[in-house]
C-alpha positions in Angstrom: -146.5 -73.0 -183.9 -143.9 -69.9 -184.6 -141.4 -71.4 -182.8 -141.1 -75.0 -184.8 -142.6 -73.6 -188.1 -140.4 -70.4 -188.3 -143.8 -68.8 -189.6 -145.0 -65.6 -188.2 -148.6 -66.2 -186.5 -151.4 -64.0 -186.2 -155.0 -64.4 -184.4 -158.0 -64.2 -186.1 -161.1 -63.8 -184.5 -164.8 -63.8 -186.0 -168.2 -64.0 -183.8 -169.7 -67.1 -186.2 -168.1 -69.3 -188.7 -169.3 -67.2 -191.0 -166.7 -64.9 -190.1 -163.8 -67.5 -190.4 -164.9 -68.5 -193.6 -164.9 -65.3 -195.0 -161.3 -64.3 -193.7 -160.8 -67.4 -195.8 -162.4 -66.3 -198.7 -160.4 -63.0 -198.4 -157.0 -64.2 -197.9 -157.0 -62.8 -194.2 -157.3 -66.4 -192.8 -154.9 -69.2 -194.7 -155.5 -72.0 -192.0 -158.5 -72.7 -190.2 -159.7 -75.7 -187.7 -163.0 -75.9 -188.5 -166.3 -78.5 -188.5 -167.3 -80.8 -191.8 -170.0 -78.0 -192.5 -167.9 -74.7 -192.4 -165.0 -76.3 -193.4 -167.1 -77.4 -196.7 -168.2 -74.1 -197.2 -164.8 -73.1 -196.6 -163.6 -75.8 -199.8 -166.8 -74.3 -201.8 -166.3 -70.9 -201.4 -162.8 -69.8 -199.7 -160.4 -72.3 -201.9 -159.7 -74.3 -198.9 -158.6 -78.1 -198.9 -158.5 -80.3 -195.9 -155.3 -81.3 -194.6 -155.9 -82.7 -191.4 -158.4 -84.4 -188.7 -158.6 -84.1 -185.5 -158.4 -87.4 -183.4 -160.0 -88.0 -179.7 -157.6 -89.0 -176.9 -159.3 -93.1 -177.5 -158.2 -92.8 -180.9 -161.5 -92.6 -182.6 -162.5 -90.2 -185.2 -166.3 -88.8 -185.1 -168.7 -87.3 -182.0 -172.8 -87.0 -182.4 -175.4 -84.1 -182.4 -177.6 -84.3 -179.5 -181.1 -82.7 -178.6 -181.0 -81.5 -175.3 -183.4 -80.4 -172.1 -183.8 -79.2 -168.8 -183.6 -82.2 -166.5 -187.2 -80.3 -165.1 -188.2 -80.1 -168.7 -191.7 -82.1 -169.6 -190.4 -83.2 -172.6 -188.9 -86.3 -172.5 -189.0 -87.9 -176.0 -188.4 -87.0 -179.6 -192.5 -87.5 -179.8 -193.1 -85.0 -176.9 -191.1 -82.3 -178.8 -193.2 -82.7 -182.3 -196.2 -82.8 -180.0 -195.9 -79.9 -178.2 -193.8 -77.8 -180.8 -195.7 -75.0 -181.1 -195.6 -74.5 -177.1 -191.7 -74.8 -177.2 -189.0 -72.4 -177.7 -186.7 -73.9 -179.1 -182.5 -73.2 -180.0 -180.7 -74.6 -183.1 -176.9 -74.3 -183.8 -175.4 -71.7 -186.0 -176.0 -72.5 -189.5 -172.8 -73.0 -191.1 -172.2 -75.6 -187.9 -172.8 -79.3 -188.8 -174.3 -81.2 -185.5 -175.9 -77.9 -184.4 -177.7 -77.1 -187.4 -176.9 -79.9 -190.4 -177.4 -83.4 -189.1 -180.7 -81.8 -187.1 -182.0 -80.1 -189.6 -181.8 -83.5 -191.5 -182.3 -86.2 -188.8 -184.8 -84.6 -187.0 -186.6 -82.7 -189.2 -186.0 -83.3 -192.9 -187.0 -86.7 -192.7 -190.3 -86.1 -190.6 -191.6 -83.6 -193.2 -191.2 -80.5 -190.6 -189.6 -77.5 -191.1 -187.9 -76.3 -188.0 -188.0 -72.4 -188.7 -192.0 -72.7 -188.5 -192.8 -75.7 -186.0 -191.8 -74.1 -182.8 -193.6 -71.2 -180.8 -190.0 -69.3 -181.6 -186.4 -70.2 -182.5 -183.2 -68.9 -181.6 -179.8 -69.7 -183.6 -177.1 -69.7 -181.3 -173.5 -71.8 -180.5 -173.5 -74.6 -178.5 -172.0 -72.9 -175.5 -175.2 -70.3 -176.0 -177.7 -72.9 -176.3 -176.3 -74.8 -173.4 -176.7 -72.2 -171.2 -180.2 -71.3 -172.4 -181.2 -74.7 -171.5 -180.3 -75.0 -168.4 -181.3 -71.5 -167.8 -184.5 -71.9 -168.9 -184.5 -69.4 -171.2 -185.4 -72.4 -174.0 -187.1 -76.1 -173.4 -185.1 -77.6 -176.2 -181.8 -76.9 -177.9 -179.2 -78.7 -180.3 -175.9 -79.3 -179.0 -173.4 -82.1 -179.5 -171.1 -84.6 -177.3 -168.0 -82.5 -177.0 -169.5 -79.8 -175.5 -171.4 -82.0 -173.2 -168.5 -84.0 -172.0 -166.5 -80.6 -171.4 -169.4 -79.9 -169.1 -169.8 -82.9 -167.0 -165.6 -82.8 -166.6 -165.7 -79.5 -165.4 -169.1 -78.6 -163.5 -170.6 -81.8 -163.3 -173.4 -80.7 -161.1 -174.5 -78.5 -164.2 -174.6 -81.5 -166.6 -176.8 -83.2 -164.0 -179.3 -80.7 -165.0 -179.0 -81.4 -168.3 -180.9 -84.4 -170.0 -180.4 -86.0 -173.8 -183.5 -86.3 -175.8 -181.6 -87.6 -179.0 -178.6 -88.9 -180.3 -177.3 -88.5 -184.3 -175.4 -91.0 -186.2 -171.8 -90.5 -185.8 -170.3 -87.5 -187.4 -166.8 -87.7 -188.9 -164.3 -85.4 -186.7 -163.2 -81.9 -187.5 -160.6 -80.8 -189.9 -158.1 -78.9 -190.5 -158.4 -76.7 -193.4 -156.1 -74.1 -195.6 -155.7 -72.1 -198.8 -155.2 -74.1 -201.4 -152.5 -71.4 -202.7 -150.2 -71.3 -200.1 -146.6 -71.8 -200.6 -146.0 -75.5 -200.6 -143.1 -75.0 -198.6 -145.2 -73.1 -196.1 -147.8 -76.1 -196.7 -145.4 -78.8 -195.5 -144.0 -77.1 -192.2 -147.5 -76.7 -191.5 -148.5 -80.1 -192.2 -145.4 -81.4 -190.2 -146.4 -79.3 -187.3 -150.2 -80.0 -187.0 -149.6 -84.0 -187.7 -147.0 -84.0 -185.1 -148.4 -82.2 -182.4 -149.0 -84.0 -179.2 -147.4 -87.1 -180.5 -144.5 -86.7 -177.4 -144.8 -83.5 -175.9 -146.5 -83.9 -172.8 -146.9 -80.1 -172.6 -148.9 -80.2 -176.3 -150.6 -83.0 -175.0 -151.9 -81.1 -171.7 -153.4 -78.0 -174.4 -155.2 -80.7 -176.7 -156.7 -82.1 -173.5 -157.3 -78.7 -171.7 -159.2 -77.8 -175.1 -161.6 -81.3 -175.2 -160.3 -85.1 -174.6 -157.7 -84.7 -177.7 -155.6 -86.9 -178.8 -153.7 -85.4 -181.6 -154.4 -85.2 -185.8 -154.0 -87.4 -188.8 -153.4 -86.9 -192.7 -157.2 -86.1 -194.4 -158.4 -84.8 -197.5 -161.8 -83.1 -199.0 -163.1 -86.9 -198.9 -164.0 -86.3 -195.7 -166.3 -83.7 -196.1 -168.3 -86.3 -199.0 -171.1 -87.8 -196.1 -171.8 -83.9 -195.5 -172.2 -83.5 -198.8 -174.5 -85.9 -199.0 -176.4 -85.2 -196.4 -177.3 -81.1 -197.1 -178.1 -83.0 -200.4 -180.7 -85.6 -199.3 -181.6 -82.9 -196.9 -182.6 -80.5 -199.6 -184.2 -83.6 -201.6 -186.7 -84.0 -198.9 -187.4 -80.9 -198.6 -188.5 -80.7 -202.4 -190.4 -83.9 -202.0 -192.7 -82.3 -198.9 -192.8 -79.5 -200.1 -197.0 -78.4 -200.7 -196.0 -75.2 -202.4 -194.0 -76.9 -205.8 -196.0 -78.6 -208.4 -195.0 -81.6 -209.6 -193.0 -80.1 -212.8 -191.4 -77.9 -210.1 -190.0 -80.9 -208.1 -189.6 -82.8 -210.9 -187.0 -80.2 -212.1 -186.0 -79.7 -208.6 -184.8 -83.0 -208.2 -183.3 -83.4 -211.1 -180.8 -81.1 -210.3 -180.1 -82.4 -207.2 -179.8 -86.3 -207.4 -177.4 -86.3 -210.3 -175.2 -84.8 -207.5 -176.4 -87.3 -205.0 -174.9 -90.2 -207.8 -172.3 -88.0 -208.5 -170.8 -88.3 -204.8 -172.1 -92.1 -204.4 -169.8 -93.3 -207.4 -167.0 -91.4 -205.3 -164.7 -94.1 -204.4 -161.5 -93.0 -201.9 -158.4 -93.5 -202.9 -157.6 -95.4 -200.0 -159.1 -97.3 -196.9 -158.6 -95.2 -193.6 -156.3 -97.0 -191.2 -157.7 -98.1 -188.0 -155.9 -96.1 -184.8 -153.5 -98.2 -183.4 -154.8 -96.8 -180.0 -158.0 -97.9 -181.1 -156.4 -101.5 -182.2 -154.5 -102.5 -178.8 -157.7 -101.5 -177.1 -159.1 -105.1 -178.3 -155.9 -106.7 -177.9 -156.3 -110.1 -177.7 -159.2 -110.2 -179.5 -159.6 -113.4 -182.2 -160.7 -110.4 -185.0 -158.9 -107.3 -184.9 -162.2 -104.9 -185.2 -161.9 -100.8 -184.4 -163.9 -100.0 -181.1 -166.0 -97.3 -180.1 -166.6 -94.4 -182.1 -164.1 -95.6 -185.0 -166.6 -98.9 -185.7 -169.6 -96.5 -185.4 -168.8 -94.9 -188.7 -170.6 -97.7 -190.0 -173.4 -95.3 -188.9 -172.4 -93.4 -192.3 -171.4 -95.7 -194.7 -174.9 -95.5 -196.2 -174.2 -91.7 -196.9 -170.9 -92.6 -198.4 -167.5 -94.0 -197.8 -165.3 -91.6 -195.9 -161.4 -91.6 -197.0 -159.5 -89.2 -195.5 -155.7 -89.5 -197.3 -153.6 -87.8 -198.2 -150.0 -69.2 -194.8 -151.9 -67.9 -192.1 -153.8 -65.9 -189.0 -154.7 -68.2 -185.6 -158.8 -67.7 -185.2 -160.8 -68.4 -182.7 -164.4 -68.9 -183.5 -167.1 -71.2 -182.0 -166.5 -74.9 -181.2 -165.8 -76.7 -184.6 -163.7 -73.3 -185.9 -161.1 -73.6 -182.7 -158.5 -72.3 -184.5 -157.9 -70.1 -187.6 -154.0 -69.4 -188.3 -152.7 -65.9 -190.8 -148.6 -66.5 -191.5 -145.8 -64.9 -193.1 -143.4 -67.2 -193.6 -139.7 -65.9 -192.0 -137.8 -67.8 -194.4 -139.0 -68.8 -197.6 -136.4 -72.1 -197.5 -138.0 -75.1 -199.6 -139.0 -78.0 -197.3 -139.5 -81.3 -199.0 -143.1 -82.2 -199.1 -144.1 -84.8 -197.0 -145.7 -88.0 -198.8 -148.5 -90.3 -197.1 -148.6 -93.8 -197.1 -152.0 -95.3 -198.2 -153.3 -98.5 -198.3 -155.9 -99.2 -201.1 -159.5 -101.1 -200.2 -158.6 -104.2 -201.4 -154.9 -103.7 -200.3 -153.3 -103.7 -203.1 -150.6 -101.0 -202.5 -148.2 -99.7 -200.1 -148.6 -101.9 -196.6 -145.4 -100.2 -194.9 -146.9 -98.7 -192.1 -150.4 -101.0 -191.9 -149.5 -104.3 -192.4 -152.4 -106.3 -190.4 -156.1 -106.4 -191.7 -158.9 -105.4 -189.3 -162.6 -105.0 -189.7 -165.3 -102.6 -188.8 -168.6 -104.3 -187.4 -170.3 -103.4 -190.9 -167.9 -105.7 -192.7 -165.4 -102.7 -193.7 -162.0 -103.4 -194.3 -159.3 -101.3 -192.9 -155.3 -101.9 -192.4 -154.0 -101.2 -189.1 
């Protein structure tokens, strides 16, 4: 990064994303790669914006949280967990992590009425590296965790993973971004933005770290759109809550509520300025095919479009915190020299605007439109 940004680097390193996100907060961290939930927090609270999203080596965008066991565990379905709850010890992710502790706490327990910090005989929050190894330690019977860290496992000791058995699978969850201060130098802001959406796209050496760190492929253009289905969800999360809740009244949940779902309408009326671009990796996957739909994980956003539509469009010291927060950059730039800005081409919904670089129309399984 110093060498084709001319920007001084320094490392940044925090226990939790808490940790990142206050470095954020306090100037002592400009750039950050971080998950949808810390990297909102980090937009809430740290004047960050999101500049970039991390694509897999297949070209698709998202991964899933996953509930995992012991392969010599009893519990082999979601129904054995709420059945034996109070007999389980159980690990959840850190809290500012989004398929460790968000899309759990919502999916799994949200939505059933149960509030996870009571249900079990104890509970532990921990990363995903933690929780993987208390599993298949033993030293919990259930534990969040997510696909990434899974698939690092069964690539490098797959006779650990074989001990390792899924008990649930969430929606699809949009990939990480990338996220910095929104005051940095714009200058400083474009040789950054050059750098990150550049990297790996011919360098076989940059290629080899993206794939050393998890099956990456490289990074596109993004924007604080695509923390909107996160949004949503710690909203509806919180709604249900209210509604279970035995404790309120019914004036106290009224009120409740009406604080929260004018937010919930608020983000629903959000429509993105423009409709994400299927990979072309993704694309020449299906080759041949009569309709040009996005494979795999890309299509399986569809999973979210009923929390929202997701539009990604569009300093520093390098941190390294747990899985979603891989990176954290502090910089001072060497030279101040203006560089241009770079501008993103964008393709509206209906496609009514710049076709340049997507020229073809595809569509997602759901009946989405997207320009490839």
């Amino acid at each position: 990064m110093e060498k084709k940004t001319g920007l001084t680097v320094k490392s940044f390193y925090a226990p939790d994303y808490a940790g990142v996100i206050e470095g954020m907060r306090f100037n002592k961290v400009q750039v950050a790669w971080m998950g949808n939930k810390s990297g909102m927090e980090a937009v809430d609270r740290a004047n960050g914006e999101v500049f970039a999203q991390v694509m897999y080596a297949d070209g698709t965008f998202g991964y899933h949280g996953l509930l995992i066991a012991h392969k010599d565990s009893p519990y082999k379905t979601l129904d054995d967990v709420f059945r034996n709850a109070k007999s389980i010890d159980f690990g959840i992710g850190d809290p500012n992590s989004t398929s460790g502790f968000l899309v759990p706490t919502f999916y799994l327990f949200a939505q059933r009425g149960v509030d996870h910090r009571t249900a079990f005989k104890s509970v532990r929050n921990a990363s995903h590296g933690a929780n993987m190894q208390a599993v298949l330690a033993k030293q919990v019977d259930v534990a969040t965790n997510n696909t990434e860290d899974l698939g690092k496992l069964q690539s490098s000791k797959p006779e650990l993973a074989a001990q390792v058995k899924v008990l649930w699978r969430s929606p699809l969850i949009p990939s990480d971004p990338f996220v910095w201060r929104k005051d940095l130098d714009p200058a400083v802001k474009a040789k950054l933005r050059n750098f990150v959406l550049g990297y790996a796209k011919t360098d076989p050496a940059e290629k080899a770290i993206l794939k050393n760190i998890y099956s990456y492929g490289g990074f596109r253009d993004s924007n604080n759109d695509q923390l909107i289905p996160i949004r949503q969800l710690e909203l509806a999360k919180q709604r249900a809550k209210v509604e279970t809740d035995d404790r309120l009244d019914t004036a106290a949940k009224t009120k409740a509520l009406a604080e929260i779902d004018p937010k919930l309408a608020a983000l629903k009326s959000v429509t993105p300025a423009a409709a994400r671009p299927c990979s072309r990796r993704a694309q020449r996957s299906r080759a041949g095919a009569a309709a040009r739909t996005c494979r795999g994980r890309d299509a399986r956003r569809a999973d979210l479009r009923r929390l929202g539509r997701r539009d990604p469009a569009a300093g520093l010291g390098l941190a390294r915190a747990p899985r979603s927060a891989r990176w954290t950059c502090g910089a001072t730039p060497a030279t101040s020299a203006p560089t241009p800005a770079t501008s993103s081409r964008r393709t509206s919904a209906t496609g009514a605007s710049t076709r340049a670089r997507w020229s073809s129309p595809c569509t997602l399984p759901s009946g989405a439109r997207c320009w490839q």
